[in-house]
NUNUZA-965982 format. One record per residue (C-alpha): residue in three letters; x, y, z. Coordinates in steps of 0.5 Angstrom, whole numbers, padded with zeros to 4 digits, always signed. Each point is the difference from the previous one (the first is absolute). Layout:
# residues N
ALAXYZ;...
This chain:
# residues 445
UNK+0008-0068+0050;UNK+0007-0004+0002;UNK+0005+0003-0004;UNK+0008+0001+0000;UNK+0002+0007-0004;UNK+0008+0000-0002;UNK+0002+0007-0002;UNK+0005-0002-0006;UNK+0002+0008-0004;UNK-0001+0006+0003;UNK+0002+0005-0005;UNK-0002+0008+0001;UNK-0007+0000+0000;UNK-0001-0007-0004;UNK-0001-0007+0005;UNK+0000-0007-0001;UNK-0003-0005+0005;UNK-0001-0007+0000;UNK-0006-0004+0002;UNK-0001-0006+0003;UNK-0008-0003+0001;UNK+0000-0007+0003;UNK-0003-0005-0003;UNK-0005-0002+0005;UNK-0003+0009+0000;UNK-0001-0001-0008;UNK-0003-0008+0002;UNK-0004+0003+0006;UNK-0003+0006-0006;UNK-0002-0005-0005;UNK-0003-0004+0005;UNK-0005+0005+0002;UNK-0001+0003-0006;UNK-0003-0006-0003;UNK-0004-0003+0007;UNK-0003+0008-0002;UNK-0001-0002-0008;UNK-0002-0008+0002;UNK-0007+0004+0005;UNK-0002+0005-0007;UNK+0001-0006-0005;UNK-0006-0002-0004;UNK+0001-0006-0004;UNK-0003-0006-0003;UNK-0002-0005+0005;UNK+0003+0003+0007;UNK-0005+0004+0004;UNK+0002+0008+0001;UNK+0006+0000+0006;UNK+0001-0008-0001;UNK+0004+0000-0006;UNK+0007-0004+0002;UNK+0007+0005+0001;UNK+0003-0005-0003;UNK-0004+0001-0006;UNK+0001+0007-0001;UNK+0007-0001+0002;UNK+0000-0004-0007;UNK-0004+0004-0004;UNK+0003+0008+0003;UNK+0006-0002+0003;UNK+0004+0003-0005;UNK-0003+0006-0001;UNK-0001+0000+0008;UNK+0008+0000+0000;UNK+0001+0005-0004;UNK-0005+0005+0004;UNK+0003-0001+0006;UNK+0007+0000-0002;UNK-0002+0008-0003;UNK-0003+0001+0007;UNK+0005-0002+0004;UNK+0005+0004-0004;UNK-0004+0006+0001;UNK-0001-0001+0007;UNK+0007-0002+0001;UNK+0004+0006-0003;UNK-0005+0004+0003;UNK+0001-0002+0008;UNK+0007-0001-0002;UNK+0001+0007-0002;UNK-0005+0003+0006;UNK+0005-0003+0005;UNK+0006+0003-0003;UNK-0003+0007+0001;UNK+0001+0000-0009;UNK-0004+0005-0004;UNK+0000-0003-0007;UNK+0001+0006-0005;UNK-0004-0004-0005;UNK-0004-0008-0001;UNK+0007-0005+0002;UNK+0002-0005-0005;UNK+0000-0008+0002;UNK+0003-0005-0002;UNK-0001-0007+0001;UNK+0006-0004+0002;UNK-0003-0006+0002;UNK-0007-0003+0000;UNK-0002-0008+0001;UNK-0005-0004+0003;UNK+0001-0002+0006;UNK+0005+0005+0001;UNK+0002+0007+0003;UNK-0001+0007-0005;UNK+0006+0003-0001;UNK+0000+0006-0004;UNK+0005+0007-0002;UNK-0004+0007+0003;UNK+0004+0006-0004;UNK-0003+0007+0003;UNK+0001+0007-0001;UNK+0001+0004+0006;UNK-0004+0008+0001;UNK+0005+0004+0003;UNK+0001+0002+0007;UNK+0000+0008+0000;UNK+0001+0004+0004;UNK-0005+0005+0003;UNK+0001+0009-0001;UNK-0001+0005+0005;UNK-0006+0003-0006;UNK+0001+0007+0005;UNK+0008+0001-0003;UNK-0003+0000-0007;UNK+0000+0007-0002;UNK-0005+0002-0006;UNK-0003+0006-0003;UNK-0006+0000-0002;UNK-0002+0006-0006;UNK-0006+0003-0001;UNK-0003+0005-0004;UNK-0007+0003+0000;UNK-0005+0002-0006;UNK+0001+0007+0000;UNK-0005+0004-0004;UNK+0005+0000-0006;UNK-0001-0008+0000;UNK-0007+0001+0000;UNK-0001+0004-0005;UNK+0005-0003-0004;UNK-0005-0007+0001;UNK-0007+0005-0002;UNK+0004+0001-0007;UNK+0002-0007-0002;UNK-0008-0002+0002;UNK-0003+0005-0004;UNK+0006-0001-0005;UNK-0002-0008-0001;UNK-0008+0002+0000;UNK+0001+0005-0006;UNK-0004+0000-0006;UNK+0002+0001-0006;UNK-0004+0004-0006;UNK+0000-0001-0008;UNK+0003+0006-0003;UNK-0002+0000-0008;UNK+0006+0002-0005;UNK+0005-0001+0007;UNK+0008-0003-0002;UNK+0001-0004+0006;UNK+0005+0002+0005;UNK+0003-0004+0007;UNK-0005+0000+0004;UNK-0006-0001-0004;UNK-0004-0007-0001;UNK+0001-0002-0007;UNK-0005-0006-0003;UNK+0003-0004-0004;UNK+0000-0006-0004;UNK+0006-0004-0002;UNK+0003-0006-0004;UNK+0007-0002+0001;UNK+0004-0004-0004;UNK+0007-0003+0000;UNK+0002-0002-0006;UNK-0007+0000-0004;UNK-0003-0005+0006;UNK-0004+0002+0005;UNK+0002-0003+0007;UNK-0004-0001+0007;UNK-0003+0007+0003;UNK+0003+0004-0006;UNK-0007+0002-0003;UNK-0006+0004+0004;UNK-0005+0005-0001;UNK-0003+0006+0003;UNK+0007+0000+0006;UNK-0002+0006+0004;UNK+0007+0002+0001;UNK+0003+0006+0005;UNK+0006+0003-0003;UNK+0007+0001+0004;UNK-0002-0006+0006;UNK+0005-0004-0005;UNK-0006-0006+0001;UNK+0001-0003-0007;UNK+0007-0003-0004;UNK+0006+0004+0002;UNK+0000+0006-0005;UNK-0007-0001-0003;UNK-0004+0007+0003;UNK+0004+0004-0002;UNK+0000-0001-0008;UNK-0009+0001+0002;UNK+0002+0007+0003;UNK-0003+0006-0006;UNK-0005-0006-0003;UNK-0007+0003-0001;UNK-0007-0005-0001;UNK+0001-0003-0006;UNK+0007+0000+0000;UNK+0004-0007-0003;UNK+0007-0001+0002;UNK+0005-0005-0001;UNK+0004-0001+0006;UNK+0006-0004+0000;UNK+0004-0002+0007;UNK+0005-0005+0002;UNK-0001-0003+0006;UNK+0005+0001+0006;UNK+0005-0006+0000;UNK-0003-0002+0008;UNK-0008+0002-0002;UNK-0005-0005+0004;UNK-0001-0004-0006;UNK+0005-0004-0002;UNK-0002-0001-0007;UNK+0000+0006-0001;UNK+0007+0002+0002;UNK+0004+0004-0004;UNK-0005+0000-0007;UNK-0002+0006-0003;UNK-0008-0001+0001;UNK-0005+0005-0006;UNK-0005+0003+0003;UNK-0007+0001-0005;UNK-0003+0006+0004;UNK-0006+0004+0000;UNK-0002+0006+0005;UNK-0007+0002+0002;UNK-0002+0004+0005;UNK+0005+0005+0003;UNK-0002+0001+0007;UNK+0002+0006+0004;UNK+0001-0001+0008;UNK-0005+0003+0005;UNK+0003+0000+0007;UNK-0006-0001+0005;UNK+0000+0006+0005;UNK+0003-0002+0007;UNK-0007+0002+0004;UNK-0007-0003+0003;UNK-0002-0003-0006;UNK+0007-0004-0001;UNK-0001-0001+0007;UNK-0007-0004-0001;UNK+0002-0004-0006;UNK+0007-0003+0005;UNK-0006-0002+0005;UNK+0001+0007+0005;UNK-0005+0004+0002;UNK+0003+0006-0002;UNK+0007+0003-0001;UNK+0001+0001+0007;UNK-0001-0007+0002;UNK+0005-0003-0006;UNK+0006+0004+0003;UNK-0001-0003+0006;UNK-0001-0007-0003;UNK+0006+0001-0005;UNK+0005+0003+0006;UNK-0003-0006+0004;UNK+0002-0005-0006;UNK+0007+0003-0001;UNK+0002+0000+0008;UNK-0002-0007-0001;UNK+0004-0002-0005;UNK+0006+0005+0003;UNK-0001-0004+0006;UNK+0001-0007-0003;UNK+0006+0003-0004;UNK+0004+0002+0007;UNK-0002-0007+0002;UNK+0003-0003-0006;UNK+0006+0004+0001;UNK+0001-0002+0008;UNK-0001-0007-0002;UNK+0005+0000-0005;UNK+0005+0004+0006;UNK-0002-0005+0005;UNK+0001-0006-0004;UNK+0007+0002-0002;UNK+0002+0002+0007;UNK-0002-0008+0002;UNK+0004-0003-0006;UNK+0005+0005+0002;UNK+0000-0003+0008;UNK-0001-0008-0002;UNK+0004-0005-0003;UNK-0002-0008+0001;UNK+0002-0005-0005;UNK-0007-0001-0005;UNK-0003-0007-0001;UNK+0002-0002-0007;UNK-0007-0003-0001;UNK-0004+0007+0001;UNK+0005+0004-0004;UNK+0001-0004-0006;UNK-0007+0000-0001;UNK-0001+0007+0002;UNK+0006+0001-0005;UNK-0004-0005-0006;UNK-0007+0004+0001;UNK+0005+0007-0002;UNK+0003-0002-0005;UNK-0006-0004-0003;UNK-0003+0007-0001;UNK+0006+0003-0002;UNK+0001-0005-0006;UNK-0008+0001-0002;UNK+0002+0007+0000;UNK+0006-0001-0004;UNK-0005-0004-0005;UNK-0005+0006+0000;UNK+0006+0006-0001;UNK-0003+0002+0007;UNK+0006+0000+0004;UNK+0002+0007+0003;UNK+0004+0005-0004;UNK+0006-0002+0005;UNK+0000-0006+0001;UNK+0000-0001-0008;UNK+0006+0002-0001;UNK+0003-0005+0005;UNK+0004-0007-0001;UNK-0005-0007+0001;UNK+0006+0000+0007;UNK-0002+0007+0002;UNK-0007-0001-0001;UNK+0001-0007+0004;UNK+0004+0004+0005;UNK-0005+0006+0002;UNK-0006-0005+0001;UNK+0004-0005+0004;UNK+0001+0007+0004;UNK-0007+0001-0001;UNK-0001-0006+0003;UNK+0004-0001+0006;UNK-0003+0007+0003;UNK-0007-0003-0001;UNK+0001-0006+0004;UNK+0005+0003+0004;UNK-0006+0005+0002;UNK-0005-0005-0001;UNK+0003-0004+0006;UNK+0001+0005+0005;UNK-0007+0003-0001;UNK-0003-0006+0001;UNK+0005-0002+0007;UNK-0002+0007+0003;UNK-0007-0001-0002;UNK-0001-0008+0003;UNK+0005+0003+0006;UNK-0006+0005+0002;UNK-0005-0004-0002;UNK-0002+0004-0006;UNK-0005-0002-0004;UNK-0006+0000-0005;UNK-0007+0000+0002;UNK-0006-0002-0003;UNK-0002+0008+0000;UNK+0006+0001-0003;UNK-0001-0005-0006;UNK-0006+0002+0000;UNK+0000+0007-0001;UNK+0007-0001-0005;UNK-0005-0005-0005;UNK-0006+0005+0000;UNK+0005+0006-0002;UNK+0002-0005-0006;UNK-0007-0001-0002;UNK-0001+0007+0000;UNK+0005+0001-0006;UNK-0004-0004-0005;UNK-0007+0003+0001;UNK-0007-0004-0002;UNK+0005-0007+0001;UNK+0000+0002+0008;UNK-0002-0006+0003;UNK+0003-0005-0006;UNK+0006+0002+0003;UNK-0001+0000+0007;UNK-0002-0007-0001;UNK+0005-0001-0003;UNK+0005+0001+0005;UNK-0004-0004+0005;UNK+0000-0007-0004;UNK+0007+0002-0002;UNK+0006-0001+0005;UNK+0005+0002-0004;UNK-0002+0007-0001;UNK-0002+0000+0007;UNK+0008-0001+0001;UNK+0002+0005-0005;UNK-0004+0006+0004;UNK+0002-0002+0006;UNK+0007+0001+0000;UNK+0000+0007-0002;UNK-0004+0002+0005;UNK+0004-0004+0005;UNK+0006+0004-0002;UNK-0004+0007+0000;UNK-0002-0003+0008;UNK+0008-0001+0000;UNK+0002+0006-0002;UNK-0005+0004+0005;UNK+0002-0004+0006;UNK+0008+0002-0001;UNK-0002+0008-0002;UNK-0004+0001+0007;UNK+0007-0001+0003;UNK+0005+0002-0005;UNK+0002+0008+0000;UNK-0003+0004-0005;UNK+0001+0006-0003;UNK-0005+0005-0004;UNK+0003+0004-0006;UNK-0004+0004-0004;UNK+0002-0001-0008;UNK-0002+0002-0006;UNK-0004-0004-0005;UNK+0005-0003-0004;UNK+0005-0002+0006;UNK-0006-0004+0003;UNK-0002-0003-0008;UNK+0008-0002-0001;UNK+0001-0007-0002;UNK+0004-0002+0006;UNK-0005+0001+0005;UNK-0003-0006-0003;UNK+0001-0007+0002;UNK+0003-0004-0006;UNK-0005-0005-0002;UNK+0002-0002-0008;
């Protein structure tokens, strides 16, 4: 295609170009697509194949135009930019200027440029990677809270609940004489001390035995899930059944064969394997975290304003959800709207920042995403939903989008890979509460 392409702007990353199409490639265009139309037509009184161009320019000639002038935008900008060696950082925006027939196709290509970034000598990168190994007081530890979460508890006639007992109850709740949504329930098997209930309500059941009645009253806390409720002071109509005494399950083989083991010698072993795994994923967090940091560090690029506006928009659209729902974290709540716009911005920047660095170092060493990999990543996802396996696995195959959504993740961990087998690492041995710290984990709200 014959065209003449004028650069009219260059300001940082954004272009603007003007383009010139001749009359005579648009006219060549729409010739041939209408000698292809007039070979398929079917109409009335022409034999197929020997329906006249000229009839098909009469009836279709409008809509022929208007297909070829989108194609010849399309095909255009696209060489254009091929020729000019730009990398659009997102879909560029046209503007016809001029467009007749008979004459040339004049239109305004305004693009936005990916940046140019330099590359890192991934070797220079120091990083210290802490680990920790599940010692037999982590397994113990785990073995308790398993027979722990599998105890049963036993009615003890004439009993006064105490914390730690499991109470029946039943209870209607009231605000000012009307009953509201949820208030009333029976036969509530509730665990005393796991503060599960309304804020407040377990501990006026400790010392009711069976048969006991009690009115509750309790004002709802002024930031309580249910904004209706907020603030009111709710009565509680409450009767207690059965008190129920907490027996632990013993730490042995019996324990052991309910939990899916052979016998207790085996559980240990599948419990210290459990947390070495989850320790492992942990050190791996907190050496992505540090990673990640130390690129943001050694890179600073101007960001194309499309992809960090939208980045920035899909924030602060779960931030004002959050807002709605009395949801945000405790920190942020105590920040101004500018504050909060200021912080995700920020948030925003170093995603795309990290974004676009990620995916240049993967393309420049030709990282990519097989099929074995989508594959494997689709079958872990349907194992979460037990029984609905090959719904989702289906799902994901008639579903480009969510094909898209687990591949960049396991594009990144492939990135992540690539730069630590060159990067300089260090091990340290830390404690379990160094390793769970918060800032070893990569900020993701």
């Amino acid at each position: 295609m014959t065209k003449q392409v004028t650069e009219t702007s260059a300001d940082g990353l954004k272009r603007e170009f003007t383009v010139h199409v001749p009359a005579a490639d648009i006219d060549k265009a729409m010739s041939g697509r209408l000698q292809e139309m007039a070979l398929k037509a079917n109409l009335p009184g022409f034999r197929p194949g020997k329906v006249p161009v000229s009839l098909i320019r009469k009836r279709f000639g409008k809509n022929v135009r208007s297909e070829v002038l989108e194609r010849t935008i399309q095909e255009s900008w696209q060489q254009a930019l091929e020729e000019k060696d730009i990398r659009p950082a997102s879909e560029p925006k046209v503007e016809i200027i001029s467009f007749e027939e008979g004459a040339d196709l004049e239109y305004k290509l305004a693009v936005e440029l990916l940046p140019v970034i330099e590359g890192i000598d991934f070797s220079t990168l120091k990083l210290t990677r802490k680990i920790v190994s599940a010692s037999d007081d982590d397994v113990k530890k785990s073995l308790e809270k398993l027979a722990e979460n599998r105890k049963e508890f036993e009615v003890t006639a004439g009993r006064s609940a105490q914390e730690g007992d499991q109470v029946v109850i039943d209870f209607k709740g009231t605000i000012d004489g009307n009953e509201f949504p949820g208030s009333s329930m029976d036969g509530i098997e509730l665990v005393l001390g796991q503060k599960a209930f309304f804020p407040g309500f377990e501990e006026e059941i400790i010392g009711m035995k069976d048969g006991d009645t009690k009115i509750i009253k309790i004002t709802m806390p002024d930031d309580f899930g249910n904004k209706e409720l907020q603030g009111k002071e709710v009565t509680f109509d409450v009767t207690a059944h059965d008190v129920r005494v907490p027996k632990p399950s013993a730490v042995n083989d019996e324990l052991a064969k309910a939990s899916g083991f052979e016998d207790l010698k085996a559980l240990k072993t599948g419990v210290s394997e459990q947390l070495e795994r989850e320790y492992s994923q942990l050190s791996r967090a907190g050496l992505k975290k540090e990673l990640l940091d130390k690129l943001a560090e050694q890179v600073n690029f101007e960001l194309p304003e499309s992809i960090l506006e939208g980045e920035y928009n899909m924030i602060w659209k779960q931030i004002e959800e959050a807002k709605e729902k009395d949801t945000l974290d405790v920190d942020d709540k105590n920040k101004s709207e500018d504050e909060l716009k200021n912080h995700y911005r920020e948030i925003a920047e170093r995603r795309v920042r990290l974004g676009l660095l990620l995916s240049d170092i993967g393309q420049n060493n030709n990282i990519t995403v097989t099929q074995d990999d989508l594959n494997r990543a689709m079958h872990t996802e349907a194992a979460r939903f037990p029984g609905q396996e090959a719904a989702v696995l289906e799902y994901f195959q008639k579903n480009d989008t969510a094909k898209q959504e687990i591949q960049a993740p396991i594009f990144e961990e492939k990135v992540v890979d690539f730069i630590l087998e060159m990067a300089d690492i260090n091990d340290l041995e830390v404690s379990l509460e160094e390793l769970m710290k918060p800032d070893n984990v990569e900020e993701t709200n």
